[in-house]
C-alpha positions in Angstrom: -3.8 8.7 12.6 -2.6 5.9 10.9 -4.3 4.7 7.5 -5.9 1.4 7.1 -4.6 -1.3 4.9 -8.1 -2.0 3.6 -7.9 2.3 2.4 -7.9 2.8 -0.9 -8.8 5.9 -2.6 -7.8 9.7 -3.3 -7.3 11.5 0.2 -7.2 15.2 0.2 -4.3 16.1 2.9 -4.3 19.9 2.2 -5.5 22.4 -0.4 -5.3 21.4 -3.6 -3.4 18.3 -2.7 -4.4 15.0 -2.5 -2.9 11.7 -1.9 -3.8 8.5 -3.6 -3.9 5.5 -1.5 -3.7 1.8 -2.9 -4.4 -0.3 0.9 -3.3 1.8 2.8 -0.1 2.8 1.1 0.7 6.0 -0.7 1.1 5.8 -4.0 0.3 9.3 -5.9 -0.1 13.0 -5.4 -2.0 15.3 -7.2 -1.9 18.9 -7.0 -4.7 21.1 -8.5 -3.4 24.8 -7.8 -0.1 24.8 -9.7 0.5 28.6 -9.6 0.9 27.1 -5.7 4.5 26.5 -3.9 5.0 22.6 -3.2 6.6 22.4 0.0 7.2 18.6 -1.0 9.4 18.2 2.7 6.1 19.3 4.6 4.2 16.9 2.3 6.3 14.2 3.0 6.1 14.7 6.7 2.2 14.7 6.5 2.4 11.7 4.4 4.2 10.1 7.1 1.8 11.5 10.1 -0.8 9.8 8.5 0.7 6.0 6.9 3.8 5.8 8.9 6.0 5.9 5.6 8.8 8.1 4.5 8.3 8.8 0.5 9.8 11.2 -1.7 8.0 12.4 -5.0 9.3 12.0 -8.7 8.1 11.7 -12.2 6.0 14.4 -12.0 3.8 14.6 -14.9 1.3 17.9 -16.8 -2.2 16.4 -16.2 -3.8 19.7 -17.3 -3.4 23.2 -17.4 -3.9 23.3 -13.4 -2.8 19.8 -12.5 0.3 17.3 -11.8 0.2 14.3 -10.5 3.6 12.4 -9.0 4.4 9.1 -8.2 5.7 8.2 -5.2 8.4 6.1 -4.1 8.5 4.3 0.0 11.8 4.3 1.6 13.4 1.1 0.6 14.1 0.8 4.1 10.5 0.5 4.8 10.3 -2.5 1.9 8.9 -4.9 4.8 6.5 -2.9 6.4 4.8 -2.2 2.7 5.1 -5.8 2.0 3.5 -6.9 6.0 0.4 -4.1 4.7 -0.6 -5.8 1.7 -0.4 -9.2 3.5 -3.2 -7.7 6.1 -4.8 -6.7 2.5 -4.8 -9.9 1.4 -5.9 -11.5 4.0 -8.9 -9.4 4.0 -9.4 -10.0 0.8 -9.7 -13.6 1.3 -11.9 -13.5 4.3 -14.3 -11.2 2.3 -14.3 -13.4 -0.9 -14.7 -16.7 1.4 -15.3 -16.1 4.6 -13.4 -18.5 6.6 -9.5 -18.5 7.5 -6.8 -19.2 5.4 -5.5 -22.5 5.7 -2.9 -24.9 4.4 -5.1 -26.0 1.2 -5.0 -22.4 0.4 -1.2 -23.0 -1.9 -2.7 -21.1 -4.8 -3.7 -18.3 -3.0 -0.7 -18.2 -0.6 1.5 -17.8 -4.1 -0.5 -15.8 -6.2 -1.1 -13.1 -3.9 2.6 -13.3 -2.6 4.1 -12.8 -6.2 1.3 -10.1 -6.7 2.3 -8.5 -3.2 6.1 -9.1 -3.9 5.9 -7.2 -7.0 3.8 -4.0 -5.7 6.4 -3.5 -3.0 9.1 -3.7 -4.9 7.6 -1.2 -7.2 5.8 0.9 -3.8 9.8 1.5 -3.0 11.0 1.5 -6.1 13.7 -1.1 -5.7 15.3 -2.6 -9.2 13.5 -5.8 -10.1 16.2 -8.8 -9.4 18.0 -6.7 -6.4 16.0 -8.1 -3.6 15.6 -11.8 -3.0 12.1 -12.4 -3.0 12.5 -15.9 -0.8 13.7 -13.5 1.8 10.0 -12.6 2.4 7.8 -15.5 1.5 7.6 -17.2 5.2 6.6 -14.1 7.2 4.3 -12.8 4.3 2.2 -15.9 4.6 2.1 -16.5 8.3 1.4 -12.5 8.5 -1.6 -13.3 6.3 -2.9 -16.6 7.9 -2.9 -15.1 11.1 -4.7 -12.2 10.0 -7.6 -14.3 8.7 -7.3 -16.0 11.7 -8.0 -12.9 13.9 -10.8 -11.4 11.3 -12.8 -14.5 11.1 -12.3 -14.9 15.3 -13.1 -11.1 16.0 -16.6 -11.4 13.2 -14.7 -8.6 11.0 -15.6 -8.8 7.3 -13.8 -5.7 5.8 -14.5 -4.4 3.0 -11.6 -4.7 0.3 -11.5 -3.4 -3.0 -9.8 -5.8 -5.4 -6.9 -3.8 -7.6 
């Protein structure tokens, strides 16, 4: 079972582990139980059951005595995908906020939430800042996002979406 893009939240996956979700991505782990083996290939793989993602885990940080917490870091490869899911974000988003589709008046929104999207990918796969051309993207990002308005406002869908 795939997660939604709209999911955000802490999602326990196993026993003293749980995954933090930012719409629908994986973006943290916590473990609570650190006396506990780590398997992180098995985590990965359940990772990738449930958000279709490959990640691998690093910086992992002391929280407390019992407790780390690690970032994690989407498969360049998979820079796209991450970028088309917080399009289908934004777009819900917007149809919460204003209820109607996102048309060609909307320019501020369109590039706001692009270079806000652009940048959380880039950091959701951990890609260097100036190594991807961020043009590249722009086109498919917005007409992934228009049509998703398009197709919530059509269908009488008003998902909930919290804001970051």
């Amino acid at each position: 079972m795939l997660t939604s893009s709209c999911h955000s939240g802490w999602c326990r996956i196993k026993a003293f582990l749980d995954v933090e979700f930012q719409h629908g991505i994986p973006v943290r782990i916590s473990i609570t139980n650190t006396s506990h083996h780590l398997d992180e290939r098995a985590v990965s793989r359940k990772i990738h059951e449930l958000t279709g993602f490959t990640v691998s885990m690093h910086d992992w940080k002391n929280i407390n005595t019992d407790e780390q917490e690690c970032s994690l870091c989407i498969d360049k490869k998979e820079f796209a995908e991450v970028l088309r899911r917080l399009a289908l974000s934004s777009a819900a988003m917007f149809v919460d906020r204003f209820h109607k589709v996102i048309d060609s008046s909307a320019v501020d929104w369109d590039d706001v939430e692009y270079n806000y999207d652009f940048n959380h990918a880039v950091e959701h796969c951990c890609i260097p800042y100036g190594t991807i051309n961020k043009s590249d993207y722009f086109s498919n990002y917005i007409k992934i996002m228009h049509d998703e308005s398009a197709r919530l406002i059509n269908e009488g869908v008003s998902p909930m979406v919290e804001p970051e």
